[in-house]
C-alpha positions as CSV (number, residue, x, y, z in Angstrom):
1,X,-75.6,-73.2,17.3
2,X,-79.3,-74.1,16.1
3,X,-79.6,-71.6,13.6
4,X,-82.6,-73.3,11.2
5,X,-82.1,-74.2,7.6
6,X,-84.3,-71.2,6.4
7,X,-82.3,-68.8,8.4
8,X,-79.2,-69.7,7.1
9,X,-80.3,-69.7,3.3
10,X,-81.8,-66.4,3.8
11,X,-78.5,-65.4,4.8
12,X,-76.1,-66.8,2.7
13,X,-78.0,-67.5,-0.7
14,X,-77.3,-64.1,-2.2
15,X,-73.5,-64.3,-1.9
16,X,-73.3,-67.7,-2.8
17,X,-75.2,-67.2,-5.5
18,X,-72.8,-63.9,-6.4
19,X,-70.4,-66.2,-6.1
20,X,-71.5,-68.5,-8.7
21,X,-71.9,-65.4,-10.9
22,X,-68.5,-63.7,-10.4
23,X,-66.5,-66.8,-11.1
24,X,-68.4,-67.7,-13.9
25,X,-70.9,-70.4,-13.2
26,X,-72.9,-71.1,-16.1
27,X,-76.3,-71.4,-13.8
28,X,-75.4,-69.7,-10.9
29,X,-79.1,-69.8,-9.0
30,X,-79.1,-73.9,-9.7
31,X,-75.5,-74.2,-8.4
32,X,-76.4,-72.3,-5.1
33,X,-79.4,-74.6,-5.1
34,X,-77.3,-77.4,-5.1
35,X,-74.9,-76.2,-2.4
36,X,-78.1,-75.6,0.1
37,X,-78.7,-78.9,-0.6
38,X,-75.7,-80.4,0.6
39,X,-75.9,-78.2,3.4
40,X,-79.5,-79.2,4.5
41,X,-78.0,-82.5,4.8
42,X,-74.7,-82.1,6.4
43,X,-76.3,-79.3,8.8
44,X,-77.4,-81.5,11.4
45,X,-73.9,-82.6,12.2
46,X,-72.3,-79.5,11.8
47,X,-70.4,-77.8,15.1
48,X,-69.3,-74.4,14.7
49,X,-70.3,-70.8,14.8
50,X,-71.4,-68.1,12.4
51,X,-68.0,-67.7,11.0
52,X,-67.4,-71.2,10.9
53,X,-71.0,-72.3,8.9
54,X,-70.2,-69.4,6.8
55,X,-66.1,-71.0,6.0
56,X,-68.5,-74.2,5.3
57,X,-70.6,-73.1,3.2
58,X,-68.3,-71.6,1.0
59,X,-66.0,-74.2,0.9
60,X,-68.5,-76.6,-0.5
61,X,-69.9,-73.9,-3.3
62,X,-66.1,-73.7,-4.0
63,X,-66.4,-78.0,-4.2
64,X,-69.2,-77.6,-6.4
65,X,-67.6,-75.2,-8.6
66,X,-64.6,-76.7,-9.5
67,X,-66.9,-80.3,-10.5
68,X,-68.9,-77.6,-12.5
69,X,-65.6,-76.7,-14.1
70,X,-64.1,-79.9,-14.5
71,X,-67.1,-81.0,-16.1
72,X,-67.2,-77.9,-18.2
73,X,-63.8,-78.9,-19.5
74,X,-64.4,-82.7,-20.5
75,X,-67.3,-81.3,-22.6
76,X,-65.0,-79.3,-23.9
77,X,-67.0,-75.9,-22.6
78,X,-64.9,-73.3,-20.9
79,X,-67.3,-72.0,-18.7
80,X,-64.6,-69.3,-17.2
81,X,-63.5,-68.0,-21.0
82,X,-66.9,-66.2,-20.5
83,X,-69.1,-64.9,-18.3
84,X,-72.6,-65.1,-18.3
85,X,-75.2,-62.5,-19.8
86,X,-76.5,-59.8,-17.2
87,X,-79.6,-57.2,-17.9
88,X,-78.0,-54.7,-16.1
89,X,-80.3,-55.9,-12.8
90,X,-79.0,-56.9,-10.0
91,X,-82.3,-58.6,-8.6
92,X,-80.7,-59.0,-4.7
93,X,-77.3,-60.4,-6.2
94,X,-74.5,-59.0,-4.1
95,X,-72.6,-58.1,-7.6
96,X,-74.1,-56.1,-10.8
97,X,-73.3,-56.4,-14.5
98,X,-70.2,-53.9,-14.7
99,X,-68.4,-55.6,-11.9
100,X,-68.9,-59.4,-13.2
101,X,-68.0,-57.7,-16.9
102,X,-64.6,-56.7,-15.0
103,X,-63.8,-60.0,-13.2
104,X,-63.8,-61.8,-16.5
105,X,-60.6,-59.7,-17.0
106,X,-59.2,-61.1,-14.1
107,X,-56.7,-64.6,-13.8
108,X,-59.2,-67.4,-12.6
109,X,-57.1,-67.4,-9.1
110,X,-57.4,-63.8,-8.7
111,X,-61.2,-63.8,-9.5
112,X,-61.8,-67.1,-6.6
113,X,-60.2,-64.8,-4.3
114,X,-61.5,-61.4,-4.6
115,X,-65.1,-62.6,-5.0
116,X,-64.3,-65.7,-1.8
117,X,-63.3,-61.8,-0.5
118,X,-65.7,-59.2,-1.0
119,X,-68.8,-61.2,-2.1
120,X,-68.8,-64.2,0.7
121,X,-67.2,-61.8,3.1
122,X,-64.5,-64.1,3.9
123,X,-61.5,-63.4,6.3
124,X,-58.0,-64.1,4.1
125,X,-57.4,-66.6,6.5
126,X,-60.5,-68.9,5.7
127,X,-59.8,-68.1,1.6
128,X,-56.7,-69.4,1.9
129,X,-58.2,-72.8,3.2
130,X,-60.4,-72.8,0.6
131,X,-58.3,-72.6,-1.8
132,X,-55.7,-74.4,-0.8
133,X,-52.9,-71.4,-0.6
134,X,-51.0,-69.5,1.8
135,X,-51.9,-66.7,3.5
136,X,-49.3,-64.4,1.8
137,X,-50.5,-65.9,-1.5
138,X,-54.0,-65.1,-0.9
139,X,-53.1,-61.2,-0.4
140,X,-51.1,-61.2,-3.2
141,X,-53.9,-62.3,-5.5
142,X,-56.2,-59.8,-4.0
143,X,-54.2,-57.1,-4.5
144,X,-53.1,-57.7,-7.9
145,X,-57.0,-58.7,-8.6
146,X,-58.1,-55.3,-7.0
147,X,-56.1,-53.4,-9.1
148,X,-57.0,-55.4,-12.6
149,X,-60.7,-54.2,-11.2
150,X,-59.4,-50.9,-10.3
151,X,-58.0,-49.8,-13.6
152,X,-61.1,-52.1,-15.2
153,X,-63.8,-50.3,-13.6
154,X,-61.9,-47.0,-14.2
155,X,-61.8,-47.2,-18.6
156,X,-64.7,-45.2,-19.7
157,X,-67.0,-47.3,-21.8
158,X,-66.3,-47.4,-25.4
């Protein structure tokens, strides 16, 4: 696989970066910055194919999230408790302002896994390795997230 740097970012910066967004990163662009980073370093060793460079790159935005949270919580800022402001744009992100309104009402494990889902286009399979779950697990999560975002996305606005 010699896909190039550029190529790669072109491809997978927009749903890393709606990652970021959807489980609550408090600077979602500068997180995904960070993660192409780490990727431009680690990418010549790298063996694998398209679904395998896209497991890895989520799995070390999911790395670099959970130091984001952990250092969120020794400064005693919850970044999850809330999600960050939107203008309604989406400006190429994968998710828009309604939808990252309705996974803050969502359990921080069923939020990583429907937005490892929908938004980085994952397999169940390669969440559950992120995450560090079982399979069964995983598809539990998704479907009781789905339906919090179901029922969410459903309530008129008041």
């Amino acid at each position: 696989m010699a896909r190039r740097l550029e190529e790669i970012y072109d491809d997978l910066a927009p749903a890393v970066t709606g990652y970021f967004r959807g489980r609550g990163s408090s600077d979602p662009e500068a997180a995904c910055g960070d993660v192409f980073v780490s990727v431009a370093g680690a990418l010549p060793s790298f063996r694998g194919n398209d679904a395998a460079l896209r497991r890895w790159v989520f799995t070390i935005a999911h790395h670099r999230l959970v130091d984001e949270l952990k250092s969120a919580r020794r400064e005693r800022e919850v970044v999850t408790d809330t999600l960050p402001e939107t203008d309604g744009s989406t400006g190429g992100d994968p998710i828009d302002g309604d939808l990252v309104a309705a996974l803050g009402s969502l359990t921080d494990e069923q939020r990583e896994v429907v937005v490892l889902r929908y938004v980085a286009d994952l397999p169940i399979r390669d969440v559950a390795r992120i995450v560090g779950k079982k399979t069964g697990a995983v598809k539990m999560l998704q479907a009781r997230g789905l339906d919090e975002l179901r029922t969410r996305l459903a309530e008129p606005d008041a």
